[in-house]
C-alpha positions as CSV (number, residue, x, y, z in Angstrom):
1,X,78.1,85.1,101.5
2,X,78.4,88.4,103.7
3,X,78.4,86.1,106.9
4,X,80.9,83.7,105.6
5,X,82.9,86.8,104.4
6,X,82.7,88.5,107.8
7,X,83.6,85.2,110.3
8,X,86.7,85.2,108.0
9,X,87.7,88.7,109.2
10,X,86.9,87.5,112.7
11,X,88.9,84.2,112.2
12,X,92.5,86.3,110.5
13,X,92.4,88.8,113.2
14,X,91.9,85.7,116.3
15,X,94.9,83.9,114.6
16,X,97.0,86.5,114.0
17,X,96.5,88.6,117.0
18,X,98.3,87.4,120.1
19,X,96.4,86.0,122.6
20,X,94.8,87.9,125.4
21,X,95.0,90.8,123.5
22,X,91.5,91.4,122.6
23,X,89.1,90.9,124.9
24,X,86.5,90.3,121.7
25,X,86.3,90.0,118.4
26,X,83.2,89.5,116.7
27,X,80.4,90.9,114.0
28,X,78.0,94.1,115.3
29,X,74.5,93.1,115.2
30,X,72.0,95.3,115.0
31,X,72.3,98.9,116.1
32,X,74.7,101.0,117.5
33,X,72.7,101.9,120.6
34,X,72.9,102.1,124.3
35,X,73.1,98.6,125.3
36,X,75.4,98.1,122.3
37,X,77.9,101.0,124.0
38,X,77.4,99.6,127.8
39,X,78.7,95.9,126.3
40,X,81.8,98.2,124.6
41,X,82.4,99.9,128.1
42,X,82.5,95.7,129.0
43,X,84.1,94.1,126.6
44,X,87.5,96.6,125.9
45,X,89.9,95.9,124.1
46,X,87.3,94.7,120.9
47,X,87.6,94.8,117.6
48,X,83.5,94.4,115.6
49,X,83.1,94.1,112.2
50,X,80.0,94.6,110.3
51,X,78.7,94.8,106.6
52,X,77.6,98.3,105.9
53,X,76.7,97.8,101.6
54,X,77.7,98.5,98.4
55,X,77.3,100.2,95.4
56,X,76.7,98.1,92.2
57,X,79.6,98.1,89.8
58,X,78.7,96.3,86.3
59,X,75.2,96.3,84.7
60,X,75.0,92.7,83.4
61,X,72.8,89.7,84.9
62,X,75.7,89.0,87.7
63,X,75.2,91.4,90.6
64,X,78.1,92.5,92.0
65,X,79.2,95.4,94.2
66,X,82.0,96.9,95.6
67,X,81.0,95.9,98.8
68,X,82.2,97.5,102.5
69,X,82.5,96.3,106.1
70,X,84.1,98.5,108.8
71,X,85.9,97.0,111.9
72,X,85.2,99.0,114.7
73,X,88.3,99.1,117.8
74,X,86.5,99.7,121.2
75,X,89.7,100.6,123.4
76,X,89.5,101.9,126.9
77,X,91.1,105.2,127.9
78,X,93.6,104.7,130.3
79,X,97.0,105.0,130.0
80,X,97.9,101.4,130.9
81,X,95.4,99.8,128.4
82,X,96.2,99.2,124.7
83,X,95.6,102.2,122.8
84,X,93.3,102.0,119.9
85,X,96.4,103.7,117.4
86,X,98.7,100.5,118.5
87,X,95.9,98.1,117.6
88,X,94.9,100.0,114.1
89,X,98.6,100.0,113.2
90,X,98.1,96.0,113.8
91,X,95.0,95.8,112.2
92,X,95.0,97.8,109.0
93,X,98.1,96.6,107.5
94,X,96.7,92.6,108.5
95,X,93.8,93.3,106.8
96,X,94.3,95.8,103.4
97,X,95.3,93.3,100.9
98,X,94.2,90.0,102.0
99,X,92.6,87.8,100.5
100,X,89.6,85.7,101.3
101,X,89.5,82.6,98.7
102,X,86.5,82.6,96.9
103,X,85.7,85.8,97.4
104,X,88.5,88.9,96.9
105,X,90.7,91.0,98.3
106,X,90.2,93.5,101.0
107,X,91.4,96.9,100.9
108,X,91.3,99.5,104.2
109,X,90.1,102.9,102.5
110,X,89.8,104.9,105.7
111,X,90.7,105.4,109.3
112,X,88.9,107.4,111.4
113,X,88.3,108.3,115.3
114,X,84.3,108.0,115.9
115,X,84.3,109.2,119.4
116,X,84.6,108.6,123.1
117,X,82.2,107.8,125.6
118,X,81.9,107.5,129.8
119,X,79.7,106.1,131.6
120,X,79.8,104.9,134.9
121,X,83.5,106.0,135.2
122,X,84.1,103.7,132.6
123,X,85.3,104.9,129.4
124,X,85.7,103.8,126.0
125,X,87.0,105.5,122.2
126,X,85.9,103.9,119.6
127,X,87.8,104.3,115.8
128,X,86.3,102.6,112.6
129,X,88.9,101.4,109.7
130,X,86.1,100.9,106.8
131,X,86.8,98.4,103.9
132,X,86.5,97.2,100.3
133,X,86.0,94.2,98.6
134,X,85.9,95.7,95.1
135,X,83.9,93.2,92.8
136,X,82.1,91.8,95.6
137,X,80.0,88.7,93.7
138,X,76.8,87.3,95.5
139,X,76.7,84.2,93.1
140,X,75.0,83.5,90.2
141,X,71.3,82.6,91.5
142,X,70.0,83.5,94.8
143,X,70.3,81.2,97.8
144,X,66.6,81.1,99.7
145,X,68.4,77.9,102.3
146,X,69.3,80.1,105.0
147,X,66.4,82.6,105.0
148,X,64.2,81.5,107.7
149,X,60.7,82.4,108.4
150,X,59.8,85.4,109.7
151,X,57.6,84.5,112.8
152,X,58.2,87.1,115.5
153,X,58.5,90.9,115.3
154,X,59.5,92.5,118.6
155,X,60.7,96.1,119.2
156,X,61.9,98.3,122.6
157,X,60.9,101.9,122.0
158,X,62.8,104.8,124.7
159,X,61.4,108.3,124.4
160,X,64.4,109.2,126.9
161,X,68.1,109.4,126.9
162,X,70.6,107.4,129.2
163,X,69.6,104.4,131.5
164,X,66.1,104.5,131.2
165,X,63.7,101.5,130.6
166,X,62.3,101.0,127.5
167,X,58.5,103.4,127.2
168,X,57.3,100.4,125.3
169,X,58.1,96.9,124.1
170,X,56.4,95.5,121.1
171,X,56.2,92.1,120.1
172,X,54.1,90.3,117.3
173,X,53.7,86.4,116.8
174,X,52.1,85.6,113.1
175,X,50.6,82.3,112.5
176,X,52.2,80.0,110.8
């Protein structure tokens, strides 16, 4: 439910947006780390969105949260590009109030500026416009079809700031 709820941000915001532009729009996997910011320095103008939780609302044998996803907007810095205020005051008004069917309407709660980085005489600001779907219901049983086996662990670990390699890499394969 949270990936079909987060593809249909994606999909509004690549039908409604004109073409060409964002470079990207897509969900943010994983964590916000260094190879994460070196693909934002890339991939600018971007919009991510990603499920960041929920606090449950009811106590009854439903579970349901008011649940929040925040669309990042990775802009460049130069004065030619896009800035990230003209695509927020694009964004947040297409997305605070729609409605996904089946599952609610959105909300925009908050805007804020998360910070800029350079690297490589590239630059990038990144903003965050974080969301509600108030009421957010995961269904009445739980859906084990799309959980898959967990089969590999793996793991880069960096004692060190900036380009360095990874210290270690960690991977484990259990048997089946």
């Amino acid at each position: 439910m949270i990936d079909e709820t987060t593809d249909s941000l994606i999909k509004l915001i690549e039908d409604r947006f004109p073409p060409g532009v964002l470079k990207e729009v897509g969900k943010l996997d994983g964590r916000l780390d260094d190879a994460m910011l070196k693909r934002f320095l890339i991939k600018q103008p971007a919009v991510y969105f990603t499920f960041v939780g929920g606090r449950s609302t009811t106590a009854s044998d439903v579970f349901r949260i008011d649940a929040n996803w925040v669309a990042y907007i990775v802009t460049g810095s130069r004065q030619h590009e896009i800035s990230p205020e003209q695509i927020i005051s694009a964004l947040a008004p297409l997305l605070n109030g729609h409605t996904i069917k089946g599952v609610g309407t959105i909300f925009c709660n908050r805007v804020e500026n998360l910070f800029s980085i350079s690297k490589d005489r590239k630059a990038a600001r990144i903003h965050a416009i974080s969301l509600t779907i108030p009421n957010y219901s995961f269904g009445y049983e739980a859906d084990m079809s799309d959980l898959e086996n967990f089969i590999t662990y793996h793991a880069e670990h960096s004692l060190t700031e900036g380009d360095a390699e990874p210290a270690a890499i960690d991977e484990i394969t259990l048997p089946q």
